[in-house]
C-alpha positions as CSV (number, residue, x, y, z in Angstrom):
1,X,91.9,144.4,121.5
2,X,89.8,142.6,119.1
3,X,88.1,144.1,116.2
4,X,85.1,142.7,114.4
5,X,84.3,143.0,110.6
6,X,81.6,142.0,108.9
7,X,81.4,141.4,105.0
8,X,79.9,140.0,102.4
9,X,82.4,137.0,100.3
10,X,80.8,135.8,97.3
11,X,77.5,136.0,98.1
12,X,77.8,134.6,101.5
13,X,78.0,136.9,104.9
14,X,80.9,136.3,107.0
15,X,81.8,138.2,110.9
16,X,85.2,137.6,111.4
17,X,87.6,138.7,114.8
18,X,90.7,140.5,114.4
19,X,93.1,140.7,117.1
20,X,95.3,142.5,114.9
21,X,93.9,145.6,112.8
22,X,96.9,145.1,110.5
23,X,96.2,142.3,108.7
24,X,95.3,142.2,105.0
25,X,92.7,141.6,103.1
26,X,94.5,139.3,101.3
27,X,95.7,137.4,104.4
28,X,92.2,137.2,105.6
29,X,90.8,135.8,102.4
30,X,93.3,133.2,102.3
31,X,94.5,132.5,105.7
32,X,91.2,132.9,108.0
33,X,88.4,132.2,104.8
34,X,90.7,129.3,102.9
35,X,90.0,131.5,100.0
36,X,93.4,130.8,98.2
37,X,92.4,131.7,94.5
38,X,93.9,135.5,95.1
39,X,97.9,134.7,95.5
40,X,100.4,136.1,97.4
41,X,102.8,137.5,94.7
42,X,104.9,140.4,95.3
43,X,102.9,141.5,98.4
44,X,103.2,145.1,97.2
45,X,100.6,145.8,95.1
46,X,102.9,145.3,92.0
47,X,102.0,142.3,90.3
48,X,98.1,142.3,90.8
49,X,98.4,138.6,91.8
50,X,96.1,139.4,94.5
51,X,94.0,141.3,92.4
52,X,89.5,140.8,94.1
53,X,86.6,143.0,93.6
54,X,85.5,145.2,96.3
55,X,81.8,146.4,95.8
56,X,82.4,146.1,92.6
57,X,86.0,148.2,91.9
58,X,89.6,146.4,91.2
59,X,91.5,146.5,94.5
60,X,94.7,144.6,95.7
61,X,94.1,142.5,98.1
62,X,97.7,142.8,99.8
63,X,97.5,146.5,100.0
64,X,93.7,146.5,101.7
65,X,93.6,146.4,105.8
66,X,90.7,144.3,106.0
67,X,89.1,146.5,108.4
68,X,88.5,149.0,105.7
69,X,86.3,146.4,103.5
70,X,84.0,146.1,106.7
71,X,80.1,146.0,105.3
72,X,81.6,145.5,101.6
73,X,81.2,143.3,99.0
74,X,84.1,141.1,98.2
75,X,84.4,138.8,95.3
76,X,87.0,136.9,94.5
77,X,88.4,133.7,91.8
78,X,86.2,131.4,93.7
79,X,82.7,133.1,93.4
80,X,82.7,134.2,89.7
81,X,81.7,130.6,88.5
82,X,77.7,130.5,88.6
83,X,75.8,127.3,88.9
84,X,78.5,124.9,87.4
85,X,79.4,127.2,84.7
86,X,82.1,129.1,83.8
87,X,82.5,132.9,83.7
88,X,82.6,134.1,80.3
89,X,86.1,135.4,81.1
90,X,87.2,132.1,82.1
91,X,85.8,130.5,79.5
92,X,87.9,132.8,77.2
93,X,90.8,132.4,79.2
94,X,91.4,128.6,78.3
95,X,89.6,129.0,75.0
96,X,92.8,131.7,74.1
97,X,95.3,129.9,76.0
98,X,94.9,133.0,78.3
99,X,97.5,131.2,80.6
100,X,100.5,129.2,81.2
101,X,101.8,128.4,85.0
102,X,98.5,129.9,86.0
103,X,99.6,132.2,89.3
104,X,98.7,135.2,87.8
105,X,95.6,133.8,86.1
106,X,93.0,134.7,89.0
107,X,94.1,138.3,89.4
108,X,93.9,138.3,85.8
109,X,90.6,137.4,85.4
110,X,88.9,139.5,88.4
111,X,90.9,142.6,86.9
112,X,89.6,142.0,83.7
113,X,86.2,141.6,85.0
114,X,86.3,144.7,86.9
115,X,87.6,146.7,83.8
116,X,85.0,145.6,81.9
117,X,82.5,146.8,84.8
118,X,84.7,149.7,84.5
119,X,85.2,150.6,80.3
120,X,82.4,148.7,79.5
121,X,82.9,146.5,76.1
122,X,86.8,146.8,74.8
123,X,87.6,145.9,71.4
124,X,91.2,147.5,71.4
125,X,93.8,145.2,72.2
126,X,95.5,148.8,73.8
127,X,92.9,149.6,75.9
128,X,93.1,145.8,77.3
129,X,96.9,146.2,77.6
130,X,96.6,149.9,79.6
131,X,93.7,148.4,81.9
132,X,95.5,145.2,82.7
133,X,98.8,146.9,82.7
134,X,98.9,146.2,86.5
135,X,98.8,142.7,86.3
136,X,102.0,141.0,85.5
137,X,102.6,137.4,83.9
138,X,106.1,136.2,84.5
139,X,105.3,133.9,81.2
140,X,104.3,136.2,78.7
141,X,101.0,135.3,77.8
142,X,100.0,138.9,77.4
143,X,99.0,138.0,73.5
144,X,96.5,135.1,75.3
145,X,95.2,137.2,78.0
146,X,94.2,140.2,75.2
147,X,92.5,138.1,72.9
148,X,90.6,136.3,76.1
149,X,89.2,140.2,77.2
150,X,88.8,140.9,73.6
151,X,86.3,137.7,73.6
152,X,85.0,138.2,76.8
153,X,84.1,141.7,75.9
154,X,81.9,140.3,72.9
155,X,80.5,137.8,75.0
156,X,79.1,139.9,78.1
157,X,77.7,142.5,75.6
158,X,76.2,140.1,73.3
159,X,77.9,140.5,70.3
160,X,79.2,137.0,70.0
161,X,82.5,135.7,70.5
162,X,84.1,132.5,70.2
163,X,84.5,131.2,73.8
């Protein structure tokens, strides 16, 4: 039996088939979209490597069916740069050495762009840690990543920043 889902990817409308209602999100984005950004870490919802925004909220993308996302809005590593520029967040990712081997890097940034949709403006290098604390970096560039959000945060609510 095939099932059909219909969602919105970054912006763009997309009606996919299923012949198999168990697949992932995360498998979906990546193996029948090419949408590779969101990576296939732990594939338990334990690392937040596959960390995408749906409608707006933090979800793993390995732990989703993709059925359930049908008529959502999905955003993912690929659609945050607008127009040739940017993010703020990734902007403040490589201004604050926010990364090393990069894997984790793209759940990293869309769960620190839907915390901040979240918490609104963070200042406390804490609050960062506790929000992110899903997201795991094999390298250790957790003092990187903080300072990135920390900027970020500025940034988006307009009280400056350095990135």
């Amino acid at each position: 039996m095939t099932h059909s889902l219909t969602l919105t990817v970054n912006g763009e409308e997309k009606t996919v088939a299923l012949d198999d209602p168990r697949v992932t999100l995360l498998d979906l984005l990546r193996e029948r979209l090419g949408l590779t950004g969101a990576k296939k870490g732990c594939d338990r919802g334990q690392c937040g490597a596959c960390t995408v925004l749906v409608d707006g909220r933090r979800v793993n993308a390995c732990l989703t069916l993709a059925l359930t996302v049908d008529g959502s809005d999905v955003l993912t590593i690929e659609g945050v740069a607008r127009n040739g520029s940017l993010h703020p967040v990734q902007a403040a990712f490589i201004a604050h050495d926010g990364f090393q081997c990069g894997f984790c890097t793209p759940g990293q940034i869309m769960s620190a762009i839907g915390l901040m949709a979240e918490a609104g403006p963070l200042d406390d290098p804490e609050r960062i840690r506790e929000g992110l604390s899903g997201n795991l970096c094999r390298c250790g560039a957790y003092a990187g990543i903080t300072e990135a959000v920390r900027d970020a945060s500025k940034i988006l609510s307009g009280k400056g920043g350095a990135a």
